[in-house]
Structures are given as structure tokens and as C-alpha cells.
C-alpha positions in Angstrom: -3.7 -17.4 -11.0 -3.8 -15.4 -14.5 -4.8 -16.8 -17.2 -3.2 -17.3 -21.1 -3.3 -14.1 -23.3 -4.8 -12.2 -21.0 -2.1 -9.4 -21.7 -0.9 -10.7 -25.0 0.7 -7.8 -27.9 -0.1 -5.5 -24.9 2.3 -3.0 -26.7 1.8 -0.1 -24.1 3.1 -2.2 -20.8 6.5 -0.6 -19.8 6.0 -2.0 -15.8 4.2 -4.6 -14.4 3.9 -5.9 -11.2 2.0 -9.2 -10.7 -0.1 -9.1 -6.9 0.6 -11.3 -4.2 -1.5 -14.5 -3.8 -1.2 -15.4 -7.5 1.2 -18.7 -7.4 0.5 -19.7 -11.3 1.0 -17.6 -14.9 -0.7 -19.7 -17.3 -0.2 -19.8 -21.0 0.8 -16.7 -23.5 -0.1 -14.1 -20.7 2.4 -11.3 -21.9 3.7 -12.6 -25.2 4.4 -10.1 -27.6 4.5 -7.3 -25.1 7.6 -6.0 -26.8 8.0 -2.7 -24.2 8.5 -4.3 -20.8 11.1 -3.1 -19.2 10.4 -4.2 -15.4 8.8 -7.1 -14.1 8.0 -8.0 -10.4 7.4 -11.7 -9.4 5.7 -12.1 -5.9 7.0 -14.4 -3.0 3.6 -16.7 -3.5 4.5 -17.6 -7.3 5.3 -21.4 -8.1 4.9 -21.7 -11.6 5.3 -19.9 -14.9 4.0 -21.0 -18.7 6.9 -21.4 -20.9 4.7 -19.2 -23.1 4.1 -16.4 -20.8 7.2 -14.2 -21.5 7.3 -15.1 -25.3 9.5 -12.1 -26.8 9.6 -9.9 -23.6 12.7 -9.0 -22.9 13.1 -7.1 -19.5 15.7 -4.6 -18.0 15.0 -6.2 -14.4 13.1 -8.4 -12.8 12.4 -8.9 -9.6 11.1 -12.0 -8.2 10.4 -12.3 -4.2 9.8 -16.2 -4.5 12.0 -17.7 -2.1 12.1 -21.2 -4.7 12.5 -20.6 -7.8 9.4 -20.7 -9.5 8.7 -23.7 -11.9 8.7 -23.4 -16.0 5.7 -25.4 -16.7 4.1 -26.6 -20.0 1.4 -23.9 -21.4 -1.5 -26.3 -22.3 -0.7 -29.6 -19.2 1.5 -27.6 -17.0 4.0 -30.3 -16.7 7.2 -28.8 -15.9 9.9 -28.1 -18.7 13.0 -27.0 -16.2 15.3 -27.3 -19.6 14.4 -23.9 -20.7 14.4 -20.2 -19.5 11.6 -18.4 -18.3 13.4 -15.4 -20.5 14.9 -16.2 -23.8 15.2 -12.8 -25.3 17.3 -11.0 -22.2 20.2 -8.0 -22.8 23.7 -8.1 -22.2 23.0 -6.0 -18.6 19.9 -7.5 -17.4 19.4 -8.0 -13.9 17.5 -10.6 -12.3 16.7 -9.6 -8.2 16.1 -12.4 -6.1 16.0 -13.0 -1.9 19.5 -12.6 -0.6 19.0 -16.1 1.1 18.3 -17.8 -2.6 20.4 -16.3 -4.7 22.9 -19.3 -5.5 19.0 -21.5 -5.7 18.8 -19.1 -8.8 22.2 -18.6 -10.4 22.2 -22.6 -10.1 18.6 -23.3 -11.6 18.7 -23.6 -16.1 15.4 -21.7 -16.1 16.6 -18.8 -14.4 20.4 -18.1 -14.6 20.4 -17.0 -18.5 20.3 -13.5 -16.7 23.6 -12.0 -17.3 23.4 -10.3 -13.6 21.5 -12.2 -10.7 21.8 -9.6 -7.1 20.4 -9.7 -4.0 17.1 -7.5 -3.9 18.0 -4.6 -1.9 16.6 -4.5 1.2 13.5 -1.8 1.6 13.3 0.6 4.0 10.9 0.4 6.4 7.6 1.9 6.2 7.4 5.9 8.0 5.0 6.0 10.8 2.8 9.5 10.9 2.7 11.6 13.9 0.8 14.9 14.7 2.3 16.9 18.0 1.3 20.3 19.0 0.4 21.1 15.5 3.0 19.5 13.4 3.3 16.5 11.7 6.3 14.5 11.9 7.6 11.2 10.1 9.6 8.3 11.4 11.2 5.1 9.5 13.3 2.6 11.4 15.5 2.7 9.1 18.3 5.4 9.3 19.1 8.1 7.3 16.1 8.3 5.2 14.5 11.1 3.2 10.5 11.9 3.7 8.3 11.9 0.6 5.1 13.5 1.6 2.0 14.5 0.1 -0.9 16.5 1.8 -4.1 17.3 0.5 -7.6 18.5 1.9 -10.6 17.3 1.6 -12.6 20.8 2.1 -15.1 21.8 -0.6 -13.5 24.2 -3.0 -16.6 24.7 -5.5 -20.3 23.8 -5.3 -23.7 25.3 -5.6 -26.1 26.2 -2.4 -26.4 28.6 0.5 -24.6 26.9 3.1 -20.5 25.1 3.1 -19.8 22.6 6.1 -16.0 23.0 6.4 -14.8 20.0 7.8 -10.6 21.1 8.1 -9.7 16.8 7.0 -6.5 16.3 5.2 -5.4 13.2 3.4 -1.4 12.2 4.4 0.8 10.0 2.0 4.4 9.5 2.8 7.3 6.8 1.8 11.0 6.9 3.1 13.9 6.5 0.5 17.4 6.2 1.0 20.4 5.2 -1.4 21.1 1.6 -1.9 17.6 0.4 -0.8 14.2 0.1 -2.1 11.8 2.9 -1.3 9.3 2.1 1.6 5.8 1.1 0.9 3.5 4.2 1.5 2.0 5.0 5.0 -1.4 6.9 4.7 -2.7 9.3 7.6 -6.2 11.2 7.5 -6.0 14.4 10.3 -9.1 15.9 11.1 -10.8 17.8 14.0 -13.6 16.8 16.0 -15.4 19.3 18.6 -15.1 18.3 21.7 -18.4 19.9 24.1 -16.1 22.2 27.0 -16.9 22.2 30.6 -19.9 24.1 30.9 -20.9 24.2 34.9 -20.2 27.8 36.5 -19.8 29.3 33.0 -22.3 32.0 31.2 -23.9 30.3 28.2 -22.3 33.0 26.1 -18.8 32.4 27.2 -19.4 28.0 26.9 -20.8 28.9 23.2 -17.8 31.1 22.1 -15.3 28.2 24.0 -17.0 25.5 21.7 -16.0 27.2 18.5 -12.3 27.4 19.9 -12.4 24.0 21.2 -11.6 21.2 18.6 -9.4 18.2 18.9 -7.2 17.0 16.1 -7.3 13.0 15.5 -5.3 11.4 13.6 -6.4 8.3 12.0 -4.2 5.1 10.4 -4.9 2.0 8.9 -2.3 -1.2 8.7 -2.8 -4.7 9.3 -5.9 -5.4 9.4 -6.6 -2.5 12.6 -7.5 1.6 12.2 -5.6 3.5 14.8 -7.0 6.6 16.2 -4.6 8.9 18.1 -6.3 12.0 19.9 -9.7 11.1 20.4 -10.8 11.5 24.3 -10.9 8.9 27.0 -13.8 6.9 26.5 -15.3 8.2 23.3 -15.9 5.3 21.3 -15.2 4.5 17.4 -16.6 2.3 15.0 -15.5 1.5 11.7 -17.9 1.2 9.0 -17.7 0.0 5.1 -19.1 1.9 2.7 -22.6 0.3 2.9 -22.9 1.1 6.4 -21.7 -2.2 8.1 -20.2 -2.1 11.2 -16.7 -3.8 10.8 -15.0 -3.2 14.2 -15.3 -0.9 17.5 -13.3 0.0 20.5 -13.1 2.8 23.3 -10.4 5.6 23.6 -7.9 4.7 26.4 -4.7 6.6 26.9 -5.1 8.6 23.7 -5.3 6.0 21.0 -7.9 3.2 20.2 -7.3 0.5 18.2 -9.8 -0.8 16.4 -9.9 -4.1 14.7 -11.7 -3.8 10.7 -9.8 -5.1 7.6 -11.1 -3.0 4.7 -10.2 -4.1 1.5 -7.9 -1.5 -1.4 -9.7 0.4 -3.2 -12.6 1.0 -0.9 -14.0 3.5 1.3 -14.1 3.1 5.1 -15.9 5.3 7.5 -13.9 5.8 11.0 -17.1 7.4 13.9 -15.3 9.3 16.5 -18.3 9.8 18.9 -20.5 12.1 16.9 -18.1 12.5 14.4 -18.0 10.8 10.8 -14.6 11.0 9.0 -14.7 8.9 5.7 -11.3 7.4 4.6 -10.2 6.3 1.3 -8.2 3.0 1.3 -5.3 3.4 -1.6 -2.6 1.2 -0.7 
């Protein structure tokens, strides 16, 4: 839940987008917050304050919620269906709701004031990362979609001392748009490259030395659903994934290229993926 005037006379708010999980807005939340233009209403919410959109007046809203969500008394919570979650609304605001509950919303008092109530548009799906003989590559199930990508390093560029460990780690971010939907939600990638020892039996130590400096493996490493994929690591090597304060949160061994390894880390948070000997630390945006 939020709670009342948490937000209130917020004058700098152009865009919000309340998380999912919360099912209640309580009291004057956002009254006042004159420069709203957007709004998004998760699936989980049940119940707004009459209060909490006092003199906010939206361009579009978009509310996930299947049912529509309650207008409720600010101080008991009783409900108070007889008026409209938005009073002051334009002549060409849009209210987006679930395809399946649109006519639940253009036939509910405290929701159809909106002049235009539309399906939400259905989002594409979300690009999965791929890294094949030194390319990456995107895919999206949906058709027809253009790549945004971002890719940045992780190397030192600046410090003091007499020695730099290059580590060669880069950081991938890409979502999929395409006209008429809603832009993916971002997949993140981290590449690296671990050493991997070379076959050293019948082989001068010279020539094994100047193999192991040409011999590293790129691994690329994803996070979704509650699991960290790593593609590239070799059969049998082992990786763990660690919070920040050094807790073990999951493990698995390398079969058949990839290893899936069980560890929900929360957003916002650093993770570190062990690839064998190798410690890769990944930051959890999204």
C-alpha cells in the first residue's frame, strides 16, 4: 500500500508508475500534483482514495487491473463507487485498460468519465541475448521489431597504481519496439571472458604458456525469473551465485554449454556469478 500525502503538491511529477504488489492508494497521495501527465495502475490494485488524484489531471492512464479498482472513502475506506477516481480529465484523455475488461470499465461511474477508454496495446515480447562466433545477436518473438541496444564496459579507464587487471566484461541492455505496441521490457546480458587452462601433455611449457594467453572463453550471463543463465562456460565447471555479502544463493554444473542456476536477487542489488575460478559481479537494474 501507499500511504496519504505521501506525494502531495509534488509539482515536479510529469510520470509515475505505481509497482506491482501495491493493491491500496490511501488518502491525498498525489493531490495537487498539477503536472502529471501519465499514470500507470498495476494488475494487483483494488482500491483507490477518493482523495488520491485530487486536481491531477492525466493525458493517459494505464491501469493493468483486470476489475476495476474500487473508489474508497480516504479516512474508513468504505467504498464511494458514485464518483470518479479522475474529476479534472481533458477532452482527449485516454484511459488503457486489459482488452478482456474494457466494457467492465466504460460501464463502471468511477472510471468511464474518460472521454477515450482503449484496449492497452499489447507489448512486445522481451529480446533474448545471444553471443555466436563473436557477435551478438537479438531475438523477440514478436515480429517485425526494432533492436534498442546499449553496450558498455566495465574495464578501468582511470585509477592510480602500478598494475591494471583488464578484465574485457561488458554490460548488455536491449528492448524491442515495433509500431502499434508497447515497447518490450528490457533484457540485460553481462559477456565476459574466462581463461580456460589448454591441454598441456606433450607440449613445451613455453608453447602451453603462450596458448593460455590466446585461450579465453566468452560467457554470457542472464538473469530472469528467479534463475542466472550462463551460456559458454565448459562441461562441468561449476557456478555459484552469490549476494553481495558473500551468501551463496544458488549453484549448478555446466552441461551442454549452459547452466542454469536457480538465485532470485532482488533490483537494485549486486549479484556475483563464479564461473570456476572466475568472479564476474553483475548489477541487477531491471
Amino acid at each position: 500500500m501507499l500511504w496519504s500525502g505521501t506525494f502531495e503538491n509534488c509539482f515536479a511529477l510529469e510520470r509515475i508508475i505505481i509497482p506491482e504488489n501495491v493493491t491500496t492508494l490511501y488518502g491525498s497521495l498525489f493531490e495537487g500534483c498539477y503536472n502529471i501527465n501519465e499514470i500507470t495502475i498495476p494488475s494487483t490494485m483494488e482500491s483507490i482514495s477518493e482523495a488520491a488524484f485530487v486536481y491531477v489531471s492525466p493525458q493517459n492512464v494505464y491501469c493493468y487491473a483486470d476489475e476495476p479498482p474500487l473508489l474508497c472513502d480516504s479516512i474508513q475506506h468504505r467504498p464511494k463507487n458514485k464518483l470518479p477516481v479522475f474529476e479534472y480529465l481533458s477532452e482527449d484523455a485516454t484511459l488503457y485498460v486489459p482488452i478482456e475488461s474494457l466494457e467492465k470499465y466504460k460501464n463502471n461511474v468511477s472510471w468511464n468519465n474518460f472521454p477515450n477508454i482503449v484496449a492497452i496495446p499489447e507489448r512486445c515480447a522481451i529480446p533474448t541475448i545471444y553471443y555466436t562466433d563473436g557477435k551478438l545477436s537479438y531475438k523477440s518473438e514478436t515480429e517485425g521489431v526494432t533492436f534498442h541496444y546499449t553496450i558498455s564496459d566495465t574495464d578501468i579507464k582511470s585509477d592510480i597504481g602500478d598494475e591494471v587487471q583488464l578484465t574485457v566484461t561488458y554490460h548488455i541492455s536491449v528492448y524491442a519496439s515495433k509500431e502499434g505496441y508497447e515497447d518490450s521490457y528490457v533484457a540485460e546480458a553481462t559477456l565476459c571472458w574466462i581463461e580456460v587452462d589448454p591441454q598441456k601433455e606433450g607440449i613445451s611449457e613455453e608453447t602451453a604458456t603462450e596458448a593460455k594467453q590466446l585461450q579465453a572463453m566468452p560467457v554470457l550471463i542472464q538473469a530472469e525469473d528467479g534463475q542466472f543463465c550462463v551460456e559458454g562456460a565448459p562441461e562441468g565447471t561449476k557456478v555459484v551465485v552469490y549476494d553481495a555479502g558473500g551468501v551463496e544463493l544458488g549453484a549448478a554444473v555446466s552441461r551442454g554449454g549452459k547452466t542454469l542456476v536457480p538465485a532470485r536477487v532482488p533490483q537494485g542489488s549486486i549479484a556475483i556469478v563464479k564461473i570456476g575460478e572466475k568472479a564476474v559481479k553483475i548489477s541487477m537494474k531491471h
